[in-house]
C-alpha positions in Angstrom: -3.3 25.9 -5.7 -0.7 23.9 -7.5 1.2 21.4 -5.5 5.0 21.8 -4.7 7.2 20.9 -8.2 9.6 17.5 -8.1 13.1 18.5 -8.0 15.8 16.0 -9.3 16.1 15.0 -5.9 12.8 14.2 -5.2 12.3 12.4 -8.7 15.0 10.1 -7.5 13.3 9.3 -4.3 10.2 8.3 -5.5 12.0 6.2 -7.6 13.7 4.7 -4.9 10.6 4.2 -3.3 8.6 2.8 -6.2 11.4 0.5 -5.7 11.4 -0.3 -2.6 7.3 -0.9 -2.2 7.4 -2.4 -5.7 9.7 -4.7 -4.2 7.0 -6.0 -1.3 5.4 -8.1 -4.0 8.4 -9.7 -4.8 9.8 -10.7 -1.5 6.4 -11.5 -0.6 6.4 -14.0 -3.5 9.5 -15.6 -2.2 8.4 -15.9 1.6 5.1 -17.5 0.4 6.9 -20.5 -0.4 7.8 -21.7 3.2 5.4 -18.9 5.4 1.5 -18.9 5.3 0.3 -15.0 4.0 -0.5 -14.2 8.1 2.4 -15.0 9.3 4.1 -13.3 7.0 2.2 -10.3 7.7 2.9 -10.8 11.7 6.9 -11.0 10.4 6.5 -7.3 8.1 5.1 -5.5 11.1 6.8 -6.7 14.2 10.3 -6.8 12.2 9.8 -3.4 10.7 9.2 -2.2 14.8 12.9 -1.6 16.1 13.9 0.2 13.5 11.0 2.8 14.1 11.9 2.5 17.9 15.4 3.4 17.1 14.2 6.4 14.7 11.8 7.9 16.8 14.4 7.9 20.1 17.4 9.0 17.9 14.9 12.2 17.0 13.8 12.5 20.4 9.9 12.5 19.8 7.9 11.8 22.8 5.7 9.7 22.6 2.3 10.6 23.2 0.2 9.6 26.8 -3.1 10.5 25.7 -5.4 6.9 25.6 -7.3 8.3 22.7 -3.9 8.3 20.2 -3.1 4.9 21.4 -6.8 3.4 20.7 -6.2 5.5 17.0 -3.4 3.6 16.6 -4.9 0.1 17.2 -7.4 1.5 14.8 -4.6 2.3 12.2 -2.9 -0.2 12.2 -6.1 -2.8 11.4 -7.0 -0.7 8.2 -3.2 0.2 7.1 -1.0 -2.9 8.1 -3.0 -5.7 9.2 -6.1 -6.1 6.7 -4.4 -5.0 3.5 -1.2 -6.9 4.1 -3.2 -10.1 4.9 -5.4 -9.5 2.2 -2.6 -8.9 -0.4 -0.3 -12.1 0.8 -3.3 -14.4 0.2 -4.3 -12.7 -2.8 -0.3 -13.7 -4.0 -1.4 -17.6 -3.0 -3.8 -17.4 -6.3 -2.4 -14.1 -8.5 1.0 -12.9 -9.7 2.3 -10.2 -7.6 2.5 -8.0 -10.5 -1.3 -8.4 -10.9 -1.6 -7.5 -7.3 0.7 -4.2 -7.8 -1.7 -3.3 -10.8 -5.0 -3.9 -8.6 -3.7 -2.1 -5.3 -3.1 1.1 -7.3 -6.6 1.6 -7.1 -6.2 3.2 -3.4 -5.1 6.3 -4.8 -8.5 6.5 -6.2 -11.2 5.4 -3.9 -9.0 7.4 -1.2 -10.1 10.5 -3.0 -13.9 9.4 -3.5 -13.6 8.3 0.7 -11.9 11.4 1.8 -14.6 13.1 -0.5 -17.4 11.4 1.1 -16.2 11.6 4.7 -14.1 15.3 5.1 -15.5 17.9 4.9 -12.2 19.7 3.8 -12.1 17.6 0.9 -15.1 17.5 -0.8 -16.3 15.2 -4.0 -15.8 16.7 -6.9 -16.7 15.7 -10.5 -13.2 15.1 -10.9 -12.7 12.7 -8.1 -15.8 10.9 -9.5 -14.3 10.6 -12.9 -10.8 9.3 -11.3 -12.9 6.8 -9.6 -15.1 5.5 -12.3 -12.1 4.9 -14.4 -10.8 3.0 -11.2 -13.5 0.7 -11.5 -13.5 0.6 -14.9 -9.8 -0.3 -15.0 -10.2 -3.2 -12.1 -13.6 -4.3 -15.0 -10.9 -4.6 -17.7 -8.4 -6.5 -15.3 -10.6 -8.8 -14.2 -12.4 -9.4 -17.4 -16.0 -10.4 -18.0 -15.9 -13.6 -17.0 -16.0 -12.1 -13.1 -19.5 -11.3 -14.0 -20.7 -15.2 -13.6 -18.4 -16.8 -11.9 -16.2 -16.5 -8.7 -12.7 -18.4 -9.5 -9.9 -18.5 -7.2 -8.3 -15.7 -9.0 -11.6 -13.7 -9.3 -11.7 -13.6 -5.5 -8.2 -13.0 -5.1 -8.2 -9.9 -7.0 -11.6 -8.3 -5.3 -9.1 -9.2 -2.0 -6.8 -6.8 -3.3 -9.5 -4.4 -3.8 -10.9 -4.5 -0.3 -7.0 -4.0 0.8 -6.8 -0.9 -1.3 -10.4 0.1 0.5 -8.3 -0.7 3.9 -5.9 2.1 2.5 -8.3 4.8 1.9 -10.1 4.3 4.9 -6.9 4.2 7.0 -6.0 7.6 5.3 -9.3 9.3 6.1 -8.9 8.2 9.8 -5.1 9.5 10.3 -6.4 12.9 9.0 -9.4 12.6 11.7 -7.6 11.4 15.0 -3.6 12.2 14.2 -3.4 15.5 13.0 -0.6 17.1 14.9 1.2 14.2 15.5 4.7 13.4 14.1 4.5 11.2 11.2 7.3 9.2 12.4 5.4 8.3 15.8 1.9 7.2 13.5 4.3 5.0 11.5 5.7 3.5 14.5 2.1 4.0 16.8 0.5 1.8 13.7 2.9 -0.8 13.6 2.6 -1.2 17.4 -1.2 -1.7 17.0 -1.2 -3.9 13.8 1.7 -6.3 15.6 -1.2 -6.2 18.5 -3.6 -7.4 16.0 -1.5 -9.9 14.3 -0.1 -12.3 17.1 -3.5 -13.3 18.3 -5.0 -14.3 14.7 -1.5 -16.0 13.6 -1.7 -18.2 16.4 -5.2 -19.2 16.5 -5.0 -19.4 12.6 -1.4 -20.8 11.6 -0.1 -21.9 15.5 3.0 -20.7 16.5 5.4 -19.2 13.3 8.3 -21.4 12.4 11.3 -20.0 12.7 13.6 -22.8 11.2 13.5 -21.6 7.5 15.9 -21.2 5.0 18.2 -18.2 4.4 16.2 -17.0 1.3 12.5 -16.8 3.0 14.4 -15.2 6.0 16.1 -12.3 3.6 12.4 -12.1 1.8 10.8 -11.5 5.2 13.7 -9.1 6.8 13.2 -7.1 3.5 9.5 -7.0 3.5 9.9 -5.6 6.2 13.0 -3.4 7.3 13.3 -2.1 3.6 9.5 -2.4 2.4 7.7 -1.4 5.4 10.3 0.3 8.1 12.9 2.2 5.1 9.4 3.0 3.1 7.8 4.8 6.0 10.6 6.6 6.1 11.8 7.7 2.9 7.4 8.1 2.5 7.6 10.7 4.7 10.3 12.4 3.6 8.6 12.8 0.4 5.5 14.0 1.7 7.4 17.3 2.7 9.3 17.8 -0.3 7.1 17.1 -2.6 4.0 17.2 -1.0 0.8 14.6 -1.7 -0.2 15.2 -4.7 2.8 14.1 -6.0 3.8 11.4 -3.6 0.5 10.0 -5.5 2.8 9.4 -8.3 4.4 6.2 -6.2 1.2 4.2 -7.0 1.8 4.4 -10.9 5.4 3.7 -10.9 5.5 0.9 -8.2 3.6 -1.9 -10.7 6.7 -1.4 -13.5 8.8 -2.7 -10.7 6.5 -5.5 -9.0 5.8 -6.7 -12.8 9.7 -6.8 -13.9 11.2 -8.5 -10.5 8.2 -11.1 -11.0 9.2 -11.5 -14.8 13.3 -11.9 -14.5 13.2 -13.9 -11.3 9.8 -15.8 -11.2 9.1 -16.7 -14.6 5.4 -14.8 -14.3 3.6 -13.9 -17.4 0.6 -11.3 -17.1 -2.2 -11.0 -19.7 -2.6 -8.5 -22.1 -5.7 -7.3 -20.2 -4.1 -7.0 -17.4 -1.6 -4.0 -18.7 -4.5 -2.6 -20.4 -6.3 -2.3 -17.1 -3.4 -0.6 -15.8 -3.6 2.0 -17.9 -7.1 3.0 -17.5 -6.3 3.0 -13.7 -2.8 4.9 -14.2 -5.4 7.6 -15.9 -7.7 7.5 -13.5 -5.2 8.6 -11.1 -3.8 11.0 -13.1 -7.6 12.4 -13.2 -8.1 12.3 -9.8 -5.0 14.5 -8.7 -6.0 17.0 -11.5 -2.7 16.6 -13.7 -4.8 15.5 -16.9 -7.1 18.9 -17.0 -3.8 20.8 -15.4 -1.8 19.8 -19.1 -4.7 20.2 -21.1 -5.3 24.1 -20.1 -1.4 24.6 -20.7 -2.4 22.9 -24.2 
């Protein structure tokens, strides 16, 4: 079964969208400079919560009473906001945001090999297995051989990333286990809910209470992580997903690091290695693998 084509229309959203979550890094970047990496996670999901509440009363969705959705959500929003946010922000303390971009494509992957493992309704095929080998071996050529004997700051900060992108493929097995039939606009909302539950607690035991006094640029950073990043990506996510469907909203997670890597170069001077776009390239195939386009051009060859 082949998966629904991009229109023009489409095309341009997931451009907008690479944007968009390409983007994160940057203003993430930026907000570092004044906010520690938890509290700037605390600032992407509670901000990123009224717009949600407006959407999901504007469209008149219900939400749900059931105790069992609401305990999913806590659960969602650990492994989809909460964990791979924080992880990523304090990776960005040690490694260029672009390098992070490159690295978190790897959830497109290993969310294949997990769903494989763990649904029966999408089983592990020798294509999946490929996609994920050549995941790993990408991440291998990223972080170089050197990661083999020693643990440097940056080492660590890049297998952070790659526990956030595990966060991801986790968090996408367990929507598809408790959430089905719910509307995607309520999970996006029920999630952030659950990860701003999550996140007050360990920001103020960890960091105290946030400061608030900071200056007009960290504030834009953090209101764009997260109305635009996190509230407007949802959104325009999901809107995707129908057109397109998710086989090609996969796409998002090999054009996002072109936009992460440029905003770091113009704006913050950053420089990444030559490995480093080499490594991208073994994981931008491996995801092409994974979804099937690869073999899919080859037979029309």
């Amino acid at each position: 079964m082949t998966s629904p084509t991009i229109t023009p229309v489409s095309a341009c959203m997931l451009l907008i969208l690479s944007a968009i979550w390409g983007g994160s890094f940057f203003f993430a970047e930026l907000a570092l400079r004044e906010v520690p990496p938890l509290t700037i996670t605390l600032h992407r999901v509670f901000w990123a919560l009224p717009v949600l509440v407006l959407v999901v009363w504007a469209q008149g969705i219900t939400l749900p009473r059931a105790p069992r959705v609401w305990a999913a959500y806590l659960v969602m929003g650990a492994l989809n906001n909460a964990l791979p946010f924080s992880l990523i922000f304090w990776a960005q303390t040690r490694i260029e945001g672009g390098l992070a971009s490159i690295l978190n494509g790897t959830a497109a992957v290993f969310g294949a090999v997990v769903a494989g493992l763990l649904l029966k309704d999408e089983p592990l095929t020798a294509r999946k297995i490929a996609g994920a080998a050549l995941g790993v071996a990408g991440v291998a050529v990223v972080m170089g051989p050197d990661a083999l004997h020693q643990l440097d700051p940056r080492n660590v900060a890049q297998l952070a990333v790659i526990c956030a992108a595990l966060c991801y493929a986790l968090a996408g097995v367990w929507a598809k286990i408790t959430l089905a039939g719910q509307r995607p606009q309520m999970n996006a909302l029920g999630m952030l809910m659950g990860s701003t539950l999550w996140m007050i607690p360990v920001v103020l035991w960890v960091d105290g209470v946030p400061d608030l006094a900071l200056s007009g640029g960290t504030w834009s950073a953090l209101l764009a992580l997260a109305v635009l990043s996190t509230s407007g990506g949802y959104l325009l996510y999901f809107a995707i997903l129908k057109r397109s469907g998710a086989a090609n909203l996969m796409l998002v997670t090999l054009l996002l690091p072109p936009f992460a890597i440029a905003l770091g170069a113009a704006f913050l001077g950053e420089v990444l290695s030559a490995r480093a776009f080499a490594g991208f390239g073994v994981i931008a195939l491996g995801i092409l693998v994974t979804d099937g386009r690869i073999l899919r051009l080859l037979r029309r060859g």
